[in-house]
Backbone bond lengths (Angstrom), bond angles and torsions (degrees), N, CA, C in turn:
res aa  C-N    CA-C-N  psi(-1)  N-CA   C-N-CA  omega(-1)  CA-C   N-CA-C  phi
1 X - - - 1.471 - - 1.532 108.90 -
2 X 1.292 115.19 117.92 1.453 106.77 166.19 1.599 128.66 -115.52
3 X 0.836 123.55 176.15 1.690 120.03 -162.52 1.722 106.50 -43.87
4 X 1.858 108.90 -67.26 1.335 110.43 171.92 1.329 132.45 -25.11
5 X 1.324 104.06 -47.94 1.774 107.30 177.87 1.110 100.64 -68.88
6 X 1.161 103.25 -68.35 1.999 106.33 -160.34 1.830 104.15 -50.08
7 X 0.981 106.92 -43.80 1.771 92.07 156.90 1.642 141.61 -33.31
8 X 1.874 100.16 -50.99 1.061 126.98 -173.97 1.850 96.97 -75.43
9 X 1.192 124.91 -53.65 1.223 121.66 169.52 1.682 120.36 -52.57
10 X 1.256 103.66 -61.67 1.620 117.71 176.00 1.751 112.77 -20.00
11 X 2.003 75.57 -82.05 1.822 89.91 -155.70 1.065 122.76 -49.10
12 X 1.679 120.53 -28.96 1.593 126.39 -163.91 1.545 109.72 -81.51
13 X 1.498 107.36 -29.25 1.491 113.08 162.31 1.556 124.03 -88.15
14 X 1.280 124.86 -11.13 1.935 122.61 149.57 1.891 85.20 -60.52
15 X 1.127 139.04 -86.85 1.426 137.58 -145.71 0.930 112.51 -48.78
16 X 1.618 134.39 -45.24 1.526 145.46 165.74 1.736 106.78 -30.20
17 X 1.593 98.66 -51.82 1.659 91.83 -157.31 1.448 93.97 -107.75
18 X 1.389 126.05 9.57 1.529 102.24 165.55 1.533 113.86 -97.34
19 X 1.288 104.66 -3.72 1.489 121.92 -169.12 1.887 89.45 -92.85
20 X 1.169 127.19 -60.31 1.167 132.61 -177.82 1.688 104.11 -53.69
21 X 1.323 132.18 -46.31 1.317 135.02 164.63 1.383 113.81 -29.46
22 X 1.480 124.56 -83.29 1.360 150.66 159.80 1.489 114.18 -14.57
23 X 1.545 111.99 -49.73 1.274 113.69 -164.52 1.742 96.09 -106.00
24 X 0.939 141.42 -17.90 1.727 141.08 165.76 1.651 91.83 -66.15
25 X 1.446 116.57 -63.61 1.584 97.19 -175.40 1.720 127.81 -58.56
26 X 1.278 121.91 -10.46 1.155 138.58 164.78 1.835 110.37 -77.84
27 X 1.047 105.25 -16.04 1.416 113.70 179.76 1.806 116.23 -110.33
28 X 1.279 99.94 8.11 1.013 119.48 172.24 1.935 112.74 51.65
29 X 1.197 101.80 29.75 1.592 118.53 158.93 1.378 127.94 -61.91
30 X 1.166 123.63 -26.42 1.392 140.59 -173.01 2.165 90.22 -37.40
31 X 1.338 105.86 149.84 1.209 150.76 -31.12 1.534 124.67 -46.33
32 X 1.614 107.51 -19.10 1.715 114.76 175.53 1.362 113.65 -73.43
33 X 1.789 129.73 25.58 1.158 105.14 134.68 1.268 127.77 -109.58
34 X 1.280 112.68 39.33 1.311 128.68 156.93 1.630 111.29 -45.47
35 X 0.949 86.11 -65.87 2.189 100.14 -170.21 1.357 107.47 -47.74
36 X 1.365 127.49 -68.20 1.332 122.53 -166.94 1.433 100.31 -69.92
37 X 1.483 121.15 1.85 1.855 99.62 170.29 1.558 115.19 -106.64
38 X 1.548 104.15 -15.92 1.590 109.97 170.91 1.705 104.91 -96.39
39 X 1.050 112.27 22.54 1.425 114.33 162.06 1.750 116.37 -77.80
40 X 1.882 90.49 -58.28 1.021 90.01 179.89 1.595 120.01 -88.36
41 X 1.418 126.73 12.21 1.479 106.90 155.81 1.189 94.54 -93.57
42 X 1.174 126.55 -13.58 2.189 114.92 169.94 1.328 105.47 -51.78
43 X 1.155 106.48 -39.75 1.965 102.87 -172.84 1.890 107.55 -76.77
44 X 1.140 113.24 -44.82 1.633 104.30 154.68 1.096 115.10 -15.95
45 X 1.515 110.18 -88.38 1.631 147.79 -166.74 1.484 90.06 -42.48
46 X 1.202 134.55 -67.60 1.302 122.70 -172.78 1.528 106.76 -69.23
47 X 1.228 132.32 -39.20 1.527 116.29 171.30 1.219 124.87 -56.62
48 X 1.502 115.75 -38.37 1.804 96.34 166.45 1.523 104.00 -81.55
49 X 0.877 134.48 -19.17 1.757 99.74 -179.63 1.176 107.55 -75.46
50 X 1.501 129.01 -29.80 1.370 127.32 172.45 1.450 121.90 -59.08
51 X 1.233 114.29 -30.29 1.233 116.73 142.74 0.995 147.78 -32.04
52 X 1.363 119.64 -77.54 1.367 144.24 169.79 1.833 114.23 -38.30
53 X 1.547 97.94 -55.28 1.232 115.58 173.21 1.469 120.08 -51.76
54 X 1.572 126.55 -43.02 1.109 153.40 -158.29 1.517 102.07 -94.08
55 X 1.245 119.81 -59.24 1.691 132.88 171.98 1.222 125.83 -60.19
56 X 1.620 93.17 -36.47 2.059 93.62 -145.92 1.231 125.84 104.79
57 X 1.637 116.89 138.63 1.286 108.78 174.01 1.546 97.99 -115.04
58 X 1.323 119.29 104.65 1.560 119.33 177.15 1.694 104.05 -69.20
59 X 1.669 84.33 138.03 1.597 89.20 169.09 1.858 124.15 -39.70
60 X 1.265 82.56 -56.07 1.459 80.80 -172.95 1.665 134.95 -58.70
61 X 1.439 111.21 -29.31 1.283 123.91 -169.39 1.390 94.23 -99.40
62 X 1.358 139.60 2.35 1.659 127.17 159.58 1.373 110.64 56.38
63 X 1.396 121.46 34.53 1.440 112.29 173.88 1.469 130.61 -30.14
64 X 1.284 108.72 -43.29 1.516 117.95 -178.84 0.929 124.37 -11.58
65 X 1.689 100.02 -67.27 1.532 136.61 -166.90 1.949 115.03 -51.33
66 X 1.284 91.60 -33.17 1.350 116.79 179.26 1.661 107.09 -67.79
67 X 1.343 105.69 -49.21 1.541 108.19 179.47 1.142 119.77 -80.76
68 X 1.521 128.76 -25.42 1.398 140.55 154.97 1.846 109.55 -39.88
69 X 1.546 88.78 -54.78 2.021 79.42 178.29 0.639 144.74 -79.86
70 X 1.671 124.55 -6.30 0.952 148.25 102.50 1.436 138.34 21.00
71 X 1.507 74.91 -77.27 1.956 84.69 -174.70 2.323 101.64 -87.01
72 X 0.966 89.79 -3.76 1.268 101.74 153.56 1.152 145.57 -78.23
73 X 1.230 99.88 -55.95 1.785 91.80 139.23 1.389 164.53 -92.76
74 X 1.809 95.92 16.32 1.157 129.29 129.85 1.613 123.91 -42.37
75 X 1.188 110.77 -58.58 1.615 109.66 175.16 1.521 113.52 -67.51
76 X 1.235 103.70 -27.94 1.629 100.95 -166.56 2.012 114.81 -83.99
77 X 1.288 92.15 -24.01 1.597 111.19 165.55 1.269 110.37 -57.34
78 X 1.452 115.34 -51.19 1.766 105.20 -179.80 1.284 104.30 -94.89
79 X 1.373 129.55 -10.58 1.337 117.48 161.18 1.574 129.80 -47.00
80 X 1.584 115.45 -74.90 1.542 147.21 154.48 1.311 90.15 -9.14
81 X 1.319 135.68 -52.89 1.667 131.96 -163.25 1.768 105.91 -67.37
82 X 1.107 100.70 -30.56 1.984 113.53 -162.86 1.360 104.56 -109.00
83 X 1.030 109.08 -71.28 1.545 119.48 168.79 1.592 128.37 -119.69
84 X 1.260 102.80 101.03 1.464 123.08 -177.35 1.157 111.38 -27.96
85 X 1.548 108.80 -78.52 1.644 120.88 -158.28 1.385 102.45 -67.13
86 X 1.750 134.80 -54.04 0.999 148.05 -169.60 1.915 104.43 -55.63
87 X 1.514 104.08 -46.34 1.554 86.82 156.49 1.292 143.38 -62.09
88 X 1.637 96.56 -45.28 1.765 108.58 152.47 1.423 120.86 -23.79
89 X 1.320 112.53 -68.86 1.402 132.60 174.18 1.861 108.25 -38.90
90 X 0.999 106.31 -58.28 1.519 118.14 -160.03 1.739 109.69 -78.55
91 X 1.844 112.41 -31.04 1.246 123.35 -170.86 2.175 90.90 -79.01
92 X 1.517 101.28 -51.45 1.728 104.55 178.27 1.864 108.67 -52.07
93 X 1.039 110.08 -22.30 1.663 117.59 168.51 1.570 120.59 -72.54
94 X 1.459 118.73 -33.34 0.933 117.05 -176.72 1.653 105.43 -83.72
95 X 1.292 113.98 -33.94 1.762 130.60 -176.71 1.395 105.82 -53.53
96 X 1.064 98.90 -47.80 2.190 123.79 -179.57 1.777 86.46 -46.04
97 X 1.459 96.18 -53.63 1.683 98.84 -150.25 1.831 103.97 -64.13
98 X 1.205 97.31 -33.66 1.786 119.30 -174.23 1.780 92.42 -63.27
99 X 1.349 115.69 -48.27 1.332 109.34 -147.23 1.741 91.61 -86.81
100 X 1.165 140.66 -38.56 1.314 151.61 149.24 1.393 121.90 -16.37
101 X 1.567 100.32 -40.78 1.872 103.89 -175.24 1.841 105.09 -82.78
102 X 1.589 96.27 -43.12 1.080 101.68 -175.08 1.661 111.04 -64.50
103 X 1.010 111.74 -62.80 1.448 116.05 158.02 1.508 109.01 -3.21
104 X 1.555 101.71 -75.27 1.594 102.84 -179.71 1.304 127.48 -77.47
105 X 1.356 119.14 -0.60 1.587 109.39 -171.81 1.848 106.67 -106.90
106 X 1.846 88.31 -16.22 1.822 95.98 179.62 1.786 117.61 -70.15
107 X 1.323 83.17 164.22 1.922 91.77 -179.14 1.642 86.34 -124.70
108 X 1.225 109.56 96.41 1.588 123.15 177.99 1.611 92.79 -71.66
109 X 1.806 100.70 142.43 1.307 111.55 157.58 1.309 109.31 -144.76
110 X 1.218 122.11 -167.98 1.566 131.40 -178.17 1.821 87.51 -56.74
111 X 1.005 124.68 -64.61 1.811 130.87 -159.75 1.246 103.42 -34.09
112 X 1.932 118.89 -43.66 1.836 104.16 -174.02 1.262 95.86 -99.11
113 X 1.726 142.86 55.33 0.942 116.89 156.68 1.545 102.07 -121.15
114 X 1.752 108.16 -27.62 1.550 125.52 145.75 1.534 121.74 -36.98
115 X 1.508 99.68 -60.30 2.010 95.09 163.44 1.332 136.64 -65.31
116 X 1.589 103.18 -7.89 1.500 98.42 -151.60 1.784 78.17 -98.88
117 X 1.235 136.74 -5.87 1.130 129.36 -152.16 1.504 98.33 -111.26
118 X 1.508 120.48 -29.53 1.192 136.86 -169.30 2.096 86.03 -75.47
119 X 1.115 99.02 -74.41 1.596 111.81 -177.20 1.705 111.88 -35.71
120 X 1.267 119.70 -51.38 1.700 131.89 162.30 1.549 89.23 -43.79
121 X 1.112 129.36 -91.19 1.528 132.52 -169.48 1.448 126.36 -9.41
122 X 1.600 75.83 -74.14 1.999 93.66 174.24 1.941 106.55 -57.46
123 X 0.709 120.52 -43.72 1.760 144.95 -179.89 1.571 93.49 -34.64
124 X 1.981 100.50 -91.39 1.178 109.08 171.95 1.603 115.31 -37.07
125 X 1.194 141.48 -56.27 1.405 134.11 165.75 1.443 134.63 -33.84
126 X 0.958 95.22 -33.64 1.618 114.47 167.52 1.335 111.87 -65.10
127 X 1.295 117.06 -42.82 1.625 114.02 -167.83 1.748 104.36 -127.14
128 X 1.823 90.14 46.54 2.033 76.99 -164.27 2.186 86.54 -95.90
129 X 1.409 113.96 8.02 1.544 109.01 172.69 1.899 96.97 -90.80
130 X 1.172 125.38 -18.29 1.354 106.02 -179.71 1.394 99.10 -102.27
131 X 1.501 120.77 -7.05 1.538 110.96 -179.28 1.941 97.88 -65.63
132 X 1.352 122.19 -52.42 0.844 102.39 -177.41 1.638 133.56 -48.35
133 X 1.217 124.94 -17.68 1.301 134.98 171.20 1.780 107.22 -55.53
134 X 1.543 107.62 -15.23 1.780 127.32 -170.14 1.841 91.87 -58.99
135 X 1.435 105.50 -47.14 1.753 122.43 -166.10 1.701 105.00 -41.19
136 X 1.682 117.35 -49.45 1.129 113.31 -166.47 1.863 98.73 -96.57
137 X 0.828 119.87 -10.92 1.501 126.07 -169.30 2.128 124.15 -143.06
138 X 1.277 91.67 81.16 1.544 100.52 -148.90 1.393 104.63 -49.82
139 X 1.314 108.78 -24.48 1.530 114.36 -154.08 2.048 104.17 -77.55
140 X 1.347 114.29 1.73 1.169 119.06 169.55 0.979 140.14 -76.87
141 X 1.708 104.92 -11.78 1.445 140.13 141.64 1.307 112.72 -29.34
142 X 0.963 121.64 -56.39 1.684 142.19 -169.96 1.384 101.05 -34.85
143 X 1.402 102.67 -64.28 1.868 126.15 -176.96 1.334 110.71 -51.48
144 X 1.419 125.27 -31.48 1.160 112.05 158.44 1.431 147.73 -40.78
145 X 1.189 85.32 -42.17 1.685 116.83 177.25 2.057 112.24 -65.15
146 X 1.147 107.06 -29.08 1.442 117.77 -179.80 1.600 105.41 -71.99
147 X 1.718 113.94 -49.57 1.812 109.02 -179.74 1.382 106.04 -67.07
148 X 1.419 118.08 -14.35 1.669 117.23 175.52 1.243 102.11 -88.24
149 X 1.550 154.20 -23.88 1.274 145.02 166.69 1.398 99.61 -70.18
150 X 1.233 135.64 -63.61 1.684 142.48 -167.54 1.575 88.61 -56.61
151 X 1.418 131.80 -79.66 1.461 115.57 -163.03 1.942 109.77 -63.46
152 X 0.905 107.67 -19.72 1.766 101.39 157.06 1.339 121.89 -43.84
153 X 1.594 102.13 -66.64 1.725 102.86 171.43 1.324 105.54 -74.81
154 X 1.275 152.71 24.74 1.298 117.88 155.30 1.674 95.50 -116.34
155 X 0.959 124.12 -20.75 1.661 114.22 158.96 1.777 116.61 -42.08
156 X 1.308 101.61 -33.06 1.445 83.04 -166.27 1.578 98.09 -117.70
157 X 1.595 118.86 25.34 1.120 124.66 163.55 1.365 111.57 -105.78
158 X 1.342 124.61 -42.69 1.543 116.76 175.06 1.596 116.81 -56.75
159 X 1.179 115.76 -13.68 1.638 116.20 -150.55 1.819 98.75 -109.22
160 X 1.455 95.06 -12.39 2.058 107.43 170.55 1.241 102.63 -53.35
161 X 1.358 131.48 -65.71 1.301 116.24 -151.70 1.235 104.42 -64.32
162 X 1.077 137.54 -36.79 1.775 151.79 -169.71 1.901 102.89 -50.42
163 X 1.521 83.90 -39.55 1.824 109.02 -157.41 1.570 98.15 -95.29
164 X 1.207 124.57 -41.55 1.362 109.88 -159.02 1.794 97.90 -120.65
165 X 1.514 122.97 -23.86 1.215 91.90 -165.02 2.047 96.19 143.10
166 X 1.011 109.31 139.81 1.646 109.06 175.77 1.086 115.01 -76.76
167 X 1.373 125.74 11.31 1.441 126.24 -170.09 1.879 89.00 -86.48
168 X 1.768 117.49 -30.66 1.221 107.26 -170.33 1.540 124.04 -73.30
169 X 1.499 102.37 3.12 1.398 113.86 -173.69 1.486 124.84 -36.38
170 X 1.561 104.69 -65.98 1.248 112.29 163.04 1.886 131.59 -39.82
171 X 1.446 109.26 -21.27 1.492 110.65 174.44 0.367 134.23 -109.36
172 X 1.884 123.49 -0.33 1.564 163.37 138.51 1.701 95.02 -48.98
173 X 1.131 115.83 -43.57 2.005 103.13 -169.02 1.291 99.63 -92.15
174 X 1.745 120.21 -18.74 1.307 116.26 178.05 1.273 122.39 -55.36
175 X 1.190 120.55 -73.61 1.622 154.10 157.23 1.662 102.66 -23.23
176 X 1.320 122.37 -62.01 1.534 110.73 166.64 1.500 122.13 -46.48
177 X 1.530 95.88 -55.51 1.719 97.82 -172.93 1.594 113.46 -47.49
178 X 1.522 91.70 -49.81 1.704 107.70 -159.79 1.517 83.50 -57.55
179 X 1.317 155.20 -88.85 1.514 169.33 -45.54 2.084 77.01 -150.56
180 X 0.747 120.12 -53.23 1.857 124.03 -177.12 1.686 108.10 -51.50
181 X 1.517 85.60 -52.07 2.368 101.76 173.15 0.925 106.77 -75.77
182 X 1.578 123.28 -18.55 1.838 95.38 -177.20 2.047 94.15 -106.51
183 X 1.020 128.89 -0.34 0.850 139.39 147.88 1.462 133.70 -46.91
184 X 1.578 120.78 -34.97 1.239 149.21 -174.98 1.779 98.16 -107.08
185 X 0.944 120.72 -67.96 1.300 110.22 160.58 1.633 142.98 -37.58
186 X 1.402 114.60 -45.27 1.373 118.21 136.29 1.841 126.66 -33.86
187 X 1.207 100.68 -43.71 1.530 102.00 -156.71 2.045 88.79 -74.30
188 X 1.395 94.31 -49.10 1.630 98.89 163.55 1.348 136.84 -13.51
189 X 1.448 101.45 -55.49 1.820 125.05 174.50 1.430 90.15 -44.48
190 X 1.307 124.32 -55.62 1.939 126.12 -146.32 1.466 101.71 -89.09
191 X 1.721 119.79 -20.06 1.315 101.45 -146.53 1.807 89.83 -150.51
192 X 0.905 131.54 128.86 1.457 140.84 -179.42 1.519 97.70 -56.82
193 X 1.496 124.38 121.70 1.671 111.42 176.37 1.331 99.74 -81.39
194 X 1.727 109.44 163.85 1.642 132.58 164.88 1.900 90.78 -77.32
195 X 1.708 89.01 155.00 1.300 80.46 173.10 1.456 127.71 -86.51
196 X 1.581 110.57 9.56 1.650 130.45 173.89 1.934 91.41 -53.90
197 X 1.489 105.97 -57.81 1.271 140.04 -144.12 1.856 101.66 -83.33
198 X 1.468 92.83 -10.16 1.944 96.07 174.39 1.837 94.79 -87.23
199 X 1.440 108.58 -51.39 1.277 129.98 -157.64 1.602 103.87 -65.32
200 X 1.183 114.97 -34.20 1.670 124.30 -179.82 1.471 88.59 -78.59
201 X 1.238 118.13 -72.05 2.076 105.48 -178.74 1.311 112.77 -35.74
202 X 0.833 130.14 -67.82 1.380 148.97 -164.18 1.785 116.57 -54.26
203 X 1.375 104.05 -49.81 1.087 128.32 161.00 2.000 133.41 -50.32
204 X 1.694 87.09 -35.85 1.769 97.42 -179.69 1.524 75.10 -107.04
205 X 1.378 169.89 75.54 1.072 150.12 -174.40 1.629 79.62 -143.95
206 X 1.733 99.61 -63.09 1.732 107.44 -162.65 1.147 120.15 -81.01
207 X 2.160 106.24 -23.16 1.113 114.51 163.34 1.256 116.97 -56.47
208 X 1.679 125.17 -44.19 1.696 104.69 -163.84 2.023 86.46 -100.25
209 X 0.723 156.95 39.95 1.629 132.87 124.40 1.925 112.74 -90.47
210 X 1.100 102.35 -13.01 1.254 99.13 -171.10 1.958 95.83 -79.54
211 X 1.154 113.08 -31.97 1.406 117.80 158.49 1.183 131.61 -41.22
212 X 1.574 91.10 -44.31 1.588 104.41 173.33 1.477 111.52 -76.33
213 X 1.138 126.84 -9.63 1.376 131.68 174.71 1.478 122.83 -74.38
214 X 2.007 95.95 -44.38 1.253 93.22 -178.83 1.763 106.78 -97.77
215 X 1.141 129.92 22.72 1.587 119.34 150.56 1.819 108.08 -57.66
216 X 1.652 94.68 -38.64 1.468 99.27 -160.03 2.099 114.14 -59.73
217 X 1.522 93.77 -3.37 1.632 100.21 -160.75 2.187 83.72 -106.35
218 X 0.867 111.35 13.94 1.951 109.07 169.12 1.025 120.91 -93.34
């Protein structure tokens, strides 16, 4: 099996079931569109281990960790459908796990603490019309604090490849995508999405872990 195929197989079946997701919840199927959306982080889940298996897991870059969050948010996908928060819980577990690798594989310098602050900025800007909603309800403040964890890890994910090597490319586009969907998802909480606006989340959602999949094939 080499990368090309398993692509050609992969992608058309992530699109099948995120498209089938989208349109069962419009059909008011829910909890059975569970399946066609843990299909396609099933097809993830099998691309990094197929990876791993296929590549190698070098000591140093700790792949594991990568497939661990993975399969975490695998659980948390069919979670979110049944139990909200408890998926919440389980999807913020897998993020921990994301932000942990990176943590360890980065060569921090002054530059991601300059980006990570620039990225918070733009973040907060994005949501500075629901920040005001903070006035009657302080605790909305809180949420702030989450686009400053998400643009954290992608500060010190864009700045890998620079630092470690083009092999990090793929976890450099991961980390954006993912940090863009949960970005859009946030805005969600305040505002009922279009279903253009499920399909664009949803879409950079599988795109950037599936990224994270294919670092795992370098």
């Amino acid at each position: 099996m080499n990368l090309g195929l398993w692509c050609m197989i992969c992608i058309p079946v992530m699109l099948v079931g995120m498209c089938l997701h989208i349109e069962m919840k419009g059909w008011g199927k829910k909890p059975w569109n569970i399946i066609p959306k843990c299909l396609s982080t099933w097809m993830v889940v099998c691309s990094s281990i197929l990876g791993i298996r296929l590549a190698g897991n070098h000591p140093d870059m700790a792949k594991g960790w990568i497939v661990a969050a993975l399969v975490l948010f695998l659980l948390a996908d069919a979670l979110l459908e049944v139990r909200f928060f408890l998926g919440m819980a389980v999807f913020g577990a897998g993020h921990g796990v994301l932000i942990y690798w990176f943590l360890r594989n980065a060569d921090l310098s002054w530059k991601n603490l300059v980006l990570w602050f620039v990225l918070w900025g733009a973040a907060i800007g994005l949501f500075r019309k629901e920040a005001q909603l903070a006035k009657k309800n302080p605790k909305l403040y809180v949420m702030m604090l989450y686009p400053g964890v998400l643009m954290g890890m992608t500060s010190i994910a864009v700045l890998m490849p620079f630092q470690k090597g083009k092999e990090y490319l793929f976890a450099a586009a991961g980390a954006v995508l993912f940090s863009i969907s949960d970005m859009m998802v946030g805005k969600s909480f305040f505002h009922t999405p279009s279903k253009a606006a499920d399909y664009l989340a949803l879409t950079l959602y599988y795109s950037g872990i599936f990224c994270f999949s294919l670092f795992l094939w370098m």
